[in-house]
DRENZA-966853 format. One line per field, with one value per residue (C-alpha): residue number from 1; y negated, x, z negated; residue in one letter. Coordinates in steps of 0.1 Angstrom, whole numbers, always signed. Each point is the difference from the previous one (the first is absolute). Last residue first. Layout:
N
resi	[NUM|...]
c2	[Y|...]
c1	[X|...]
c3	[Z|...]
resn	[A|...]
END
This chain:
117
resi	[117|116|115|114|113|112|111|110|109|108|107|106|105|104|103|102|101|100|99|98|97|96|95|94|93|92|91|90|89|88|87|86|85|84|83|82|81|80|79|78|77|76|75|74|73|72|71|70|69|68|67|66|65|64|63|62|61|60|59|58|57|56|55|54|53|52|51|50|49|48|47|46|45|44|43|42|41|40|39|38|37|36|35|34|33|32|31|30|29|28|27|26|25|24|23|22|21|20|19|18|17|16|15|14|13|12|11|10|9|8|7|6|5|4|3|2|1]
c2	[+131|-30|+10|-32|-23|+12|+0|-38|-12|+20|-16|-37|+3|+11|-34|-20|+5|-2|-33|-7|+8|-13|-33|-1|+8|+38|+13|-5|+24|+27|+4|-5|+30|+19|-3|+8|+31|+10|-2|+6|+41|+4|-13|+21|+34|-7|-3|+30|+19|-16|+6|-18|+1|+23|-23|-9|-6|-25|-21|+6|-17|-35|-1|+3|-20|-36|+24|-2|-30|-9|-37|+2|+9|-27|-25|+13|+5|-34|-14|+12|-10|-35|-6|-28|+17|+6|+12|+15|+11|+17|+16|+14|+8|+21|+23|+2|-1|+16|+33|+31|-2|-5|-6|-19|-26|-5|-7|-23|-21|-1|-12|-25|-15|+1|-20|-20|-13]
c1	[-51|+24|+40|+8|-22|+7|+38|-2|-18|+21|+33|-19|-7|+34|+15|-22|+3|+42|-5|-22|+28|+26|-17|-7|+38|+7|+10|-38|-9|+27|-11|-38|+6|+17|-30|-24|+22|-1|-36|-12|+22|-20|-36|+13|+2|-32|-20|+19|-12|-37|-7|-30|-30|-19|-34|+3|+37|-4|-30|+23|+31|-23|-8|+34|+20|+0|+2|+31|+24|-6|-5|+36|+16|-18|+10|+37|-3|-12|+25|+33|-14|-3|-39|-17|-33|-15|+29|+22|-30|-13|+30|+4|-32|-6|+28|+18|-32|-26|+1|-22|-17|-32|-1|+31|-12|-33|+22|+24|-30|-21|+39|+8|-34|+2|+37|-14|-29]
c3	[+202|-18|-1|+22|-19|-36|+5|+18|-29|-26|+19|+3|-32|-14|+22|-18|-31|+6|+15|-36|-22|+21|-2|-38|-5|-9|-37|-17|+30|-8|-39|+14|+22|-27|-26|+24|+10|-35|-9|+39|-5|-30|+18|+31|-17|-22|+32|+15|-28|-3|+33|+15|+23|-13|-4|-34|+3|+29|-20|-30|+23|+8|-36|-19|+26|-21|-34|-3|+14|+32|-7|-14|+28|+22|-21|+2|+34|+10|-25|+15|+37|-13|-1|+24|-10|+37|+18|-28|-25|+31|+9|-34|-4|+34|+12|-33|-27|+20|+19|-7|+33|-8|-39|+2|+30|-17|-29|+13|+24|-39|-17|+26|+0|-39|+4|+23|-27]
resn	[X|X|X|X|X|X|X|X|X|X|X|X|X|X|X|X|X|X|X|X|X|X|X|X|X|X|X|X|X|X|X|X|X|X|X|X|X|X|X|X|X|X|X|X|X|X|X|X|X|X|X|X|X|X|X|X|X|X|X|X|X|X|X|X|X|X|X|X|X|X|X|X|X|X|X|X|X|X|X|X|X|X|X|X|X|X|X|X|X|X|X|X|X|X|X|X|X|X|X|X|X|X|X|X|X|X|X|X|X|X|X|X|X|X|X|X|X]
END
């Protein structure tokens, strides 16, 4: 049942702010799942597998919201870099994984709050 909790608060998440498996599974599956870092974003990778995003982006497309060029840009780009972040992840201890986590929320947290209007 937490991991359907996790999943409904990860896709409300996605379809609002288009956020889910790095600021909010993985954490999640830390804190509330007792997960090594590794596995949190493993699981979480692979519960964002096609076609987890289908829906929420249609409702985006339907209404003009989205650019299929730029879309497709990033999708290559996440295929490669996904496979060189988890390269580098599976090469750090559990610890450093998760201090290093941290420290990129804290600089996107930070980022967001001092650039907000």
């Amino acid at each position: 049942m937490e991991f359907l909790i996790i999943g409904l608060v990860a896709g409300v998440l996605s379809g609002l702010f288009g956020i889910g498996g790095g600021v909010v599974i993985v954490p999640a599956l830390i804190m509330v799942a007792h997960m090594k870092p590794e596995t949190a974003t493993g699981t979480s990778l692979a519960s964002l597998l096609l076609p987890v995003g289908m829906l929420g982006a249609w409702h985006y497309y339907r209404n003009g919201f989205v650019e299929i060029a730029p879309a497709m840009w990033i999708a290559g780009g996440l295929v490669v870099g996904a496979w060189f972040g988890a390269y580098l992840a599976l090469r750090l201890s559990a610890q450093d994984l998760q201090k290093v986590f941290s420290v990129f929320l804290v600089f996107v947290a930070g980022y967001l709050w001092l650039t907000a209007r």
